[in-house]
DSSP file (Angstrom, degrees, kcal/mol; ACC not computed):
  #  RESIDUE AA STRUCTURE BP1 BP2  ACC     N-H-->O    O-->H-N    N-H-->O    O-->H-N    TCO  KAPPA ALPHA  PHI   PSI    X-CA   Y-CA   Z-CA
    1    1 A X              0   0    0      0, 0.0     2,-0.3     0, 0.0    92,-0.1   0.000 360.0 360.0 360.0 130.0   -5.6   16.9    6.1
    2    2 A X        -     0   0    0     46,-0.1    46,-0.1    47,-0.0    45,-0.1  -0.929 360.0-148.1-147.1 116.2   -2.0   16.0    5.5
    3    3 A X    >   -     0   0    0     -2,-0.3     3,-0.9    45,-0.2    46,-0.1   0.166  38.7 -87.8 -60.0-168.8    0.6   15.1    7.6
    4    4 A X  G >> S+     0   0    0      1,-0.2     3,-4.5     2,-0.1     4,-0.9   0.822 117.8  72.0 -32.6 -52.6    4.4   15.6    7.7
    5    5 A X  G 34 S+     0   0    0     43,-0.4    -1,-0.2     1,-0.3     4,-0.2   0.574  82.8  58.3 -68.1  -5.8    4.6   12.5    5.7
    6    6 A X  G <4 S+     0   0    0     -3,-0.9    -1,-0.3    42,-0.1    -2,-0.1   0.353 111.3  44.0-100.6  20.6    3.2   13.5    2.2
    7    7 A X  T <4 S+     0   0    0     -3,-4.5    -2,-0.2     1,-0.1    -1,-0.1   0.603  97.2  69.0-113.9   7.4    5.9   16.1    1.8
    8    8 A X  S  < S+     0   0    0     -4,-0.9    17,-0.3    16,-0.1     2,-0.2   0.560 110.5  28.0 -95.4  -9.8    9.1   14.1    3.1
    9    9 A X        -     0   0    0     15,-0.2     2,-0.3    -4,-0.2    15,-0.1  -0.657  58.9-150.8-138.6 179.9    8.8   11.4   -0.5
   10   10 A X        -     0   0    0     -2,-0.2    13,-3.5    11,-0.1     2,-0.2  -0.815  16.7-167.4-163.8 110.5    7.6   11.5   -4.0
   11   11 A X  E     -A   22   0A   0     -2,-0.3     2,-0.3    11,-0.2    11,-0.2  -0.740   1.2-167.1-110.1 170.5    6.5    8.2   -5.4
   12   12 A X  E     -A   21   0A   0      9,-1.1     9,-2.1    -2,-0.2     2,-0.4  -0.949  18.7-135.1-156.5 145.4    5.8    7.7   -9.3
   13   13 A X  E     -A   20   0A   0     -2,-0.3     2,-1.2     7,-0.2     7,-0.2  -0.895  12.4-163.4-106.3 104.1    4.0    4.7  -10.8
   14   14 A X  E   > -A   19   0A   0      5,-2.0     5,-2.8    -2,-0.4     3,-0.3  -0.743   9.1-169.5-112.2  85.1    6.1    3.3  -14.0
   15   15 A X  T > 5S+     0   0    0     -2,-1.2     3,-1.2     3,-0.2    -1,-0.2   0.696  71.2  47.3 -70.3 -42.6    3.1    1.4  -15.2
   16   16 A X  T 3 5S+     0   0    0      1,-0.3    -1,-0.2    24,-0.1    -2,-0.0   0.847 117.0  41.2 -53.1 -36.0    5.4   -0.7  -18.1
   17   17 A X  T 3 5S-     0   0    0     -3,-0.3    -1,-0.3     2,-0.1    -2,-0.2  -0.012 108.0-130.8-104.3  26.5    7.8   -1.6  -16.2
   18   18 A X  T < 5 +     0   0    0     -3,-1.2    17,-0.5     1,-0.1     2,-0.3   0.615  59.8 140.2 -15.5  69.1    5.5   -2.5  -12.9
   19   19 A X  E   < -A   14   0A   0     -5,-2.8    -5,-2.0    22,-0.1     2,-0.9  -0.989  52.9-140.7-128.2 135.2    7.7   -0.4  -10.7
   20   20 A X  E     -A   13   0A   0     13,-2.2    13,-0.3    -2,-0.3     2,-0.3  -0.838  22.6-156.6 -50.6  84.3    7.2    1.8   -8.0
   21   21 A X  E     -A   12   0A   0     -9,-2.1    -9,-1.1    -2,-0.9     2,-0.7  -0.584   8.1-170.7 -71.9 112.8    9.4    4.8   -7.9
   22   22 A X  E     -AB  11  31A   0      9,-2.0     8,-4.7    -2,-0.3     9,-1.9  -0.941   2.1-173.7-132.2 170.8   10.3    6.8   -5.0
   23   23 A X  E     - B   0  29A   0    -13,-3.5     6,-0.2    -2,-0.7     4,-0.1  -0.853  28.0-131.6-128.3 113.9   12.1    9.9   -4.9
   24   24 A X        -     0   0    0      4,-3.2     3,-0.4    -2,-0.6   -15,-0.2  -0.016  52.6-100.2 -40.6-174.6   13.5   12.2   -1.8
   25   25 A X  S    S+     0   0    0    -17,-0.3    -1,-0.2     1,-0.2   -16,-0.1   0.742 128.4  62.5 -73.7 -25.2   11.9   16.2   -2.8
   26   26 A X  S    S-     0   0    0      1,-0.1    -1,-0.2     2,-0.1    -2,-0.1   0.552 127.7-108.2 -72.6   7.5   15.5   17.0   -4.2
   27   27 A X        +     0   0    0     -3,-0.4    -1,-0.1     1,-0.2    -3,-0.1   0.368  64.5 155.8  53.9   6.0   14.7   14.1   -6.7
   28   28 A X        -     0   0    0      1,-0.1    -4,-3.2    -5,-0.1     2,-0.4  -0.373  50.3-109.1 -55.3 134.5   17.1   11.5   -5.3
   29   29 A X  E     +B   23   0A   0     -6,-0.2    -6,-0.2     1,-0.2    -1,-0.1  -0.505  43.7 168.2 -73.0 115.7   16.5    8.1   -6.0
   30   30 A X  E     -     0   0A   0     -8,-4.7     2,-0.3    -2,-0.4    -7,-0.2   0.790  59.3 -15.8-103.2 -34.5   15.5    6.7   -2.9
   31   31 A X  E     -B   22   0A   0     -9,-1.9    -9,-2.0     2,-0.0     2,-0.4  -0.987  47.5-151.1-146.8 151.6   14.0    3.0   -3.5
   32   32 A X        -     0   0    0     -2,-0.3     2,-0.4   -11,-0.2   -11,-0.2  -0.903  32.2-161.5 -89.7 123.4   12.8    1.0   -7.1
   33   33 A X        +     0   0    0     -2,-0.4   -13,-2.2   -13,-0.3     2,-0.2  -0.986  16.6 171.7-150.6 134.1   10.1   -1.4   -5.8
   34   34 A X        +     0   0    0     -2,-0.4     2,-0.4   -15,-0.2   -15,-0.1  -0.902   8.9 167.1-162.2 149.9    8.5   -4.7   -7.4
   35   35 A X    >   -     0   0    0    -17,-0.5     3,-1.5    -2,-0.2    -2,-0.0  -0.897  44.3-123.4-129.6 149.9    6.6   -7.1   -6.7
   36   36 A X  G >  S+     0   0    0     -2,-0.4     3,-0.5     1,-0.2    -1,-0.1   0.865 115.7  60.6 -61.8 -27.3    4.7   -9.9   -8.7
   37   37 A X  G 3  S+     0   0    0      1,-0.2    -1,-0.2     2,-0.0    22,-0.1   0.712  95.2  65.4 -24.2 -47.7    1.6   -8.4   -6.9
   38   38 A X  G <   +     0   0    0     -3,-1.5     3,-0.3   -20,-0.1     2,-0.3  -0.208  63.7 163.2 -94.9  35.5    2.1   -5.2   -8.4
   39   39 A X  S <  S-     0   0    0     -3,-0.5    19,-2.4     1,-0.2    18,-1.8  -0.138  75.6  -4.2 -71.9 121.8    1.6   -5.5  -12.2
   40   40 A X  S    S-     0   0    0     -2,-0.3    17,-2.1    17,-0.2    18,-0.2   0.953  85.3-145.0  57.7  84.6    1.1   -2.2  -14.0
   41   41 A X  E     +C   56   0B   0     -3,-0.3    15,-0.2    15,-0.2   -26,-0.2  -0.484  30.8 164.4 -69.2 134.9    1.1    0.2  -10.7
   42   42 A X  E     +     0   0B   0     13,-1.9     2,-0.2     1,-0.4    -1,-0.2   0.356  44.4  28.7-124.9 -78.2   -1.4    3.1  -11.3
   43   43 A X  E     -     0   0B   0     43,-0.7    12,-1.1    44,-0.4     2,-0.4  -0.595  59.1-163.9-103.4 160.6   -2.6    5.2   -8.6
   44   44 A X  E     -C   54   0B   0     -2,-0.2     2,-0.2    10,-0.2    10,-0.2  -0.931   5.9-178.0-135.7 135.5   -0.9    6.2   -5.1
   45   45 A X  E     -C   53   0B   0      8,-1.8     8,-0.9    -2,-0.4     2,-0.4  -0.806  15.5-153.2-124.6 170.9   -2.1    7.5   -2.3
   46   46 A X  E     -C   52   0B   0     -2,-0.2     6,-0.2     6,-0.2     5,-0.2  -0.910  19.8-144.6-152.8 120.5   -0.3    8.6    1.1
   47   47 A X    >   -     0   0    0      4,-2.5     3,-0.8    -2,-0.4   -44,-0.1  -0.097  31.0-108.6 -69.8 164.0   -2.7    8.4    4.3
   48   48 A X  T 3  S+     0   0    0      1,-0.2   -43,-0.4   -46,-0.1   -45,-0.2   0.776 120.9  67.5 -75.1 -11.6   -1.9   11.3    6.9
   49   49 A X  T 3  S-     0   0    0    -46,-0.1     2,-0.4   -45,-0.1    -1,-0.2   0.304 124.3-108.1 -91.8   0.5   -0.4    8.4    9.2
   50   50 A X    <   +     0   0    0     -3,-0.8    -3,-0.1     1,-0.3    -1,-0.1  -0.354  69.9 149.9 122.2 -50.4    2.3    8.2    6.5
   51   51 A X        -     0   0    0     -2,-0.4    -4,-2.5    -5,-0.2     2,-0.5   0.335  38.6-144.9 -54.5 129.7    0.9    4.5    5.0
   52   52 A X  E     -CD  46  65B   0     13,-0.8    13,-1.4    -6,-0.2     2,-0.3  -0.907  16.0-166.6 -92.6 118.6    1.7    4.4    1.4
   53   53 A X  E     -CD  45  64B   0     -8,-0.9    -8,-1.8    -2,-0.5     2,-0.4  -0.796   4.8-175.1-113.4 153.1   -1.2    2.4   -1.1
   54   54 A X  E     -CD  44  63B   0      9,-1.1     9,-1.2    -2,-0.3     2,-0.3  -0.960  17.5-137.4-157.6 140.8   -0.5    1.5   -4.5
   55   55 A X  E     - D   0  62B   0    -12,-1.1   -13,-1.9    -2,-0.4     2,-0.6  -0.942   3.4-155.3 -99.8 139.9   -2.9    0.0   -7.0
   56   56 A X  E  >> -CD  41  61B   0      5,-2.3     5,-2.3    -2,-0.3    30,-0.7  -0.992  13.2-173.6-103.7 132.6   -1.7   -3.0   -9.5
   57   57 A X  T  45S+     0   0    0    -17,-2.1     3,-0.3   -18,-1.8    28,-0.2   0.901  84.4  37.8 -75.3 -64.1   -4.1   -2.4  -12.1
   58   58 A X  T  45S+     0   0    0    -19,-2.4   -18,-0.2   -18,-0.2    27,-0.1   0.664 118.7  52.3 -53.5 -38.0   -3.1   -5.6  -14.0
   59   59 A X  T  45S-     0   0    0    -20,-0.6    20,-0.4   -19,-0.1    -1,-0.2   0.750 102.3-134.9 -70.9 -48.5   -2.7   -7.4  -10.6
   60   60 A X  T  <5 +     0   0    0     -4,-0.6    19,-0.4    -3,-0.3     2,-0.3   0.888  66.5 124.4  46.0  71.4   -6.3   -6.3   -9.4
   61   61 A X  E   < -D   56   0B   0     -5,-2.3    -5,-2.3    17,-0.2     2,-0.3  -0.882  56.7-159.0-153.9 148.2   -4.6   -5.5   -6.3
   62   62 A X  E     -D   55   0B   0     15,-0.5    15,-2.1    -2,-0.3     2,-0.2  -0.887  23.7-176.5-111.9 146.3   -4.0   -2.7   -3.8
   63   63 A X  E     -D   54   0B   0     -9,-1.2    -9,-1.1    -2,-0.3     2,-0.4  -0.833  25.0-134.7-116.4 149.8   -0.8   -3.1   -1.5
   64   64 A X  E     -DE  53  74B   0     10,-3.2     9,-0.9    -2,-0.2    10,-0.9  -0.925  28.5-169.7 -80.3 149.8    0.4   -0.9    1.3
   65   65 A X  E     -DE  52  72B   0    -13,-1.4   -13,-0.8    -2,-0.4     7,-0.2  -0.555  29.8 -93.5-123.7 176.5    4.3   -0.4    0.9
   66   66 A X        -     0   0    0      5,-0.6     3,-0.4    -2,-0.1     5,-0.1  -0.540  40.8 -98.5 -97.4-166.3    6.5    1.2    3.5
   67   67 A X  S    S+     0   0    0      1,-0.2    -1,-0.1    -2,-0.2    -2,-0.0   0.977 126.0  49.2 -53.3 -57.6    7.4    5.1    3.6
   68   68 A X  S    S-     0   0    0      1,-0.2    -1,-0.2    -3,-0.1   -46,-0.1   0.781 110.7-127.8 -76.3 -17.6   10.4    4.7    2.1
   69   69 A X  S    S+     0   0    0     -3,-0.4    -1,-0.2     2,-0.3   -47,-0.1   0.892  74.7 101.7 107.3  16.0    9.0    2.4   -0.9
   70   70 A X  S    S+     0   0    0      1,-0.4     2,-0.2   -37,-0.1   -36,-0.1   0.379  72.2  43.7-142.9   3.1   11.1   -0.6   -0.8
   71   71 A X  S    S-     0   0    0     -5,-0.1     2,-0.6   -38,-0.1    -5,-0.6  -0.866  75.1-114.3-168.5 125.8    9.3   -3.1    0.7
   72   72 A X  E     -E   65   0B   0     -2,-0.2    -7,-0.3    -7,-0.2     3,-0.1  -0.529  20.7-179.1 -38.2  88.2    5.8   -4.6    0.7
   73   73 A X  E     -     0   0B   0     -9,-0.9     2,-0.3    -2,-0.6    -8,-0.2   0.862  62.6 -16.1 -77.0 -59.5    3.8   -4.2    3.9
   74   74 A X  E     -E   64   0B   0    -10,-0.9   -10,-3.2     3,-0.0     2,-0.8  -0.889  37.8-133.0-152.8 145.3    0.2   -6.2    2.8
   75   75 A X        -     0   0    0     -2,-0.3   -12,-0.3   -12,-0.2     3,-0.1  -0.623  37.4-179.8 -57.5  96.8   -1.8   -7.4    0.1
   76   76 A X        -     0   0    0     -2,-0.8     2,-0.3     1,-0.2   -13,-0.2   0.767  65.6 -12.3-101.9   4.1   -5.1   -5.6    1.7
   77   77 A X        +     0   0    0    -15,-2.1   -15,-0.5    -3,-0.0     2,-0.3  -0.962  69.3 169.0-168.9-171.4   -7.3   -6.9   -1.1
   78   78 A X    > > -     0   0    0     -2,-0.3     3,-0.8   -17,-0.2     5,-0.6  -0.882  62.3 -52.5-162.9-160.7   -7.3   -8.6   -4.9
   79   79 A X  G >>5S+     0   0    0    -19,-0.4     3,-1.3   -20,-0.4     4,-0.8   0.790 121.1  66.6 -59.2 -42.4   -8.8   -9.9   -7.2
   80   80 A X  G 345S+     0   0    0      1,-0.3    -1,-0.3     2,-0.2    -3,-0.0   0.585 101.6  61.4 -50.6 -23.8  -10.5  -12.8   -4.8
   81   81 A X  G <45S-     0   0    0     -3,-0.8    -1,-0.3     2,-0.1    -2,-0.2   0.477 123.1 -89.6 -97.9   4.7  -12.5   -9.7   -3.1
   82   82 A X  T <45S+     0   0    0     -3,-1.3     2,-0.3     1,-0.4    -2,-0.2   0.801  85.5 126.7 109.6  28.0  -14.6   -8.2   -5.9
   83   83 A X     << -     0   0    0     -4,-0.8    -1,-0.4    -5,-0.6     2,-0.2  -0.870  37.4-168.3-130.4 149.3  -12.0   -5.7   -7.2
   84   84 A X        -     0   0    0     -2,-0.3    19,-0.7    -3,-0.1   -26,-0.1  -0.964  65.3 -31.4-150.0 140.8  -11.0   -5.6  -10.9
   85   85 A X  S    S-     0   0    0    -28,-0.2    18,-1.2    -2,-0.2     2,-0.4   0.557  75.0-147.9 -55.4 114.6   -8.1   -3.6  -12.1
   86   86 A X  E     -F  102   0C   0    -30,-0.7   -43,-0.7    16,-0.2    16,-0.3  -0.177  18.0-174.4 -63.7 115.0   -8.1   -0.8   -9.5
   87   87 A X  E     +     0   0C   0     14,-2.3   -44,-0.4    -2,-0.4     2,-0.4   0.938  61.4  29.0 -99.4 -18.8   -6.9    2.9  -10.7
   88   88 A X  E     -F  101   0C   0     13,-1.1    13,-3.0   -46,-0.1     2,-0.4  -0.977  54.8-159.1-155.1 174.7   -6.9    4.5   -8.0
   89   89 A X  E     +F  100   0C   0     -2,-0.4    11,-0.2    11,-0.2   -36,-0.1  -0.738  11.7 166.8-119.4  70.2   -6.7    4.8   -4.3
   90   90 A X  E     -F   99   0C   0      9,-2.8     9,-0.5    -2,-0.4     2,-0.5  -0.306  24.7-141.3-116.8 176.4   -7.7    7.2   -1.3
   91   91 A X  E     -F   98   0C   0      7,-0.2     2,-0.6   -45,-0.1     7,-0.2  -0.998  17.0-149.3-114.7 104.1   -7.9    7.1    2.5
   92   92 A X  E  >> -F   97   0C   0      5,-3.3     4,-1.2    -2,-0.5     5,-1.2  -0.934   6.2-165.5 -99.3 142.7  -11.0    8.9    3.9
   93   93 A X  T >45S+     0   0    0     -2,-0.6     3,-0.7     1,-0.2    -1,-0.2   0.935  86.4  63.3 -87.4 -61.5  -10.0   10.4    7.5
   94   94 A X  T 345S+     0   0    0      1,-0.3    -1,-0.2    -3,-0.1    -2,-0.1   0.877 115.3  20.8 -61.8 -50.1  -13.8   10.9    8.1
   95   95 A X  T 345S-     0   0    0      2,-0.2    -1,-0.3    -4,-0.0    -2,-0.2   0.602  99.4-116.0-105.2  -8.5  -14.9    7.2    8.0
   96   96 A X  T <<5S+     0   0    0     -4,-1.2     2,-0.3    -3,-0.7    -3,-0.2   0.799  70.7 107.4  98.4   9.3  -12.2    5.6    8.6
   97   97 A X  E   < -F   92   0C   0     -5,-1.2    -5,-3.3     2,-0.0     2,-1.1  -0.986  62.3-109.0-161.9 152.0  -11.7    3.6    5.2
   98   98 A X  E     -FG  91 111C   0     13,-0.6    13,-2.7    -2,-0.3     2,-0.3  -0.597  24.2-164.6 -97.8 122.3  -10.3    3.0    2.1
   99   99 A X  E     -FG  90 110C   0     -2,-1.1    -9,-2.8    -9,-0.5     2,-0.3  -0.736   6.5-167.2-100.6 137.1  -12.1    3.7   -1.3
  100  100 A X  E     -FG  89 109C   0      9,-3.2     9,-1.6    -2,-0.3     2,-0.4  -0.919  13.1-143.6-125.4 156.5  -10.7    2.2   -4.4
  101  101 A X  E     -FG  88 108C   0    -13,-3.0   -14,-2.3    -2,-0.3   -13,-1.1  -0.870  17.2-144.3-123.9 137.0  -11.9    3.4   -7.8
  102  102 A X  E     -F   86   0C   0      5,-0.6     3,-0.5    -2,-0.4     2,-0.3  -0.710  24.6-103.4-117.7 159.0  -12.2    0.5  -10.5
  103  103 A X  S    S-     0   0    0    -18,-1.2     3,-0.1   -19,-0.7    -1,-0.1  -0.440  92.8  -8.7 -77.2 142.5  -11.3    1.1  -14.3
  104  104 A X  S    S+     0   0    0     -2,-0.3     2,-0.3     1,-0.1    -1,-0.2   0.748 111.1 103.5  48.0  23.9  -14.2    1.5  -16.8
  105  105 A X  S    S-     0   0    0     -3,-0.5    -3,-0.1     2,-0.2    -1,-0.1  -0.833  71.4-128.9-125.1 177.0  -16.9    0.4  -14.3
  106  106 A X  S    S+     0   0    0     -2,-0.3    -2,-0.1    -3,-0.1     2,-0.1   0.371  81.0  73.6 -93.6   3.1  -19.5    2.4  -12.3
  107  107 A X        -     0   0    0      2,-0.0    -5,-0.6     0, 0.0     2,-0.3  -0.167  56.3-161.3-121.1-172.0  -18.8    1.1   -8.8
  108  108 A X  E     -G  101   0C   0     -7,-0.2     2,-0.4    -2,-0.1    -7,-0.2  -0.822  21.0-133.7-157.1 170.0  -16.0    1.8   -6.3
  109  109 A X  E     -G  100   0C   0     -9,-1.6    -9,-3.2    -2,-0.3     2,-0.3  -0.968  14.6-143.8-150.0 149.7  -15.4   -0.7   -3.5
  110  110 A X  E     -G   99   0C   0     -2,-0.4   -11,-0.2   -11,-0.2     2,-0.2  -0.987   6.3-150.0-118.7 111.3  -14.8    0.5    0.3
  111  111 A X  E      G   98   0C   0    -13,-2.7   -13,-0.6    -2,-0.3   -34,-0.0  -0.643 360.0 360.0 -77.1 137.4  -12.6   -1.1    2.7
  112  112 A X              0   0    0     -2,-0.2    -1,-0.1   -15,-0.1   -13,-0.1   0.811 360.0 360.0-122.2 360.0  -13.2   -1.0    6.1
């Protein structure tokens, strides 16, 4: 299921530079985004309600940002919750919750 709202952006993760890229579809720069939160951004997800998630891998934290990419919404978890540098990031519509996928470990952890 995907709303309107994953085809209206294009975000890109510049993992050196801990920045958060996004980009109209024509490729226009729309916003740069960082935050001390956000060290070494890896995976991005975009809910069907439009909410934008970002992992800092380095950070051990997932943020929501807004649509446009340019400003920090919440921390919704770190390091202080069990999570250890997160690579990626999903929504599931069925349950209601967000699964994050941890580097080099067996586990995942589910927000609810």
């Amino acid at each position: 299921m995907c709303s309107e709202y994953c085809w209206e952006r294009i975000y890109v993760t510049n993992n050196p530079q801990h920045k958060l890229i996004t980009l109209a579809t024509d490729g226009a720069l729309i916003s740069t985004f960082m935050d001390p939160e956000l060290q070494y951004p890896w995976g991005v997800h975009v809910t069907p309600y439009g909410q934008v998630l970002v992992c800092g891998h380095i950070s051990h934290t997932v943020m929501q940002v807004d649509r446009e990419g340019s400003k920090k919404l919440a921390t919704l978890i770190s390091k202080s919750d069990g999570v250890s540098r997160p690579i990626s990031v999903c929504y599931n519509t069925n349950t209601h919750q967000i699964i994050v996928g941890l580097y080099r470990l067996d586990k995942i952890k589910v927000l609810e």
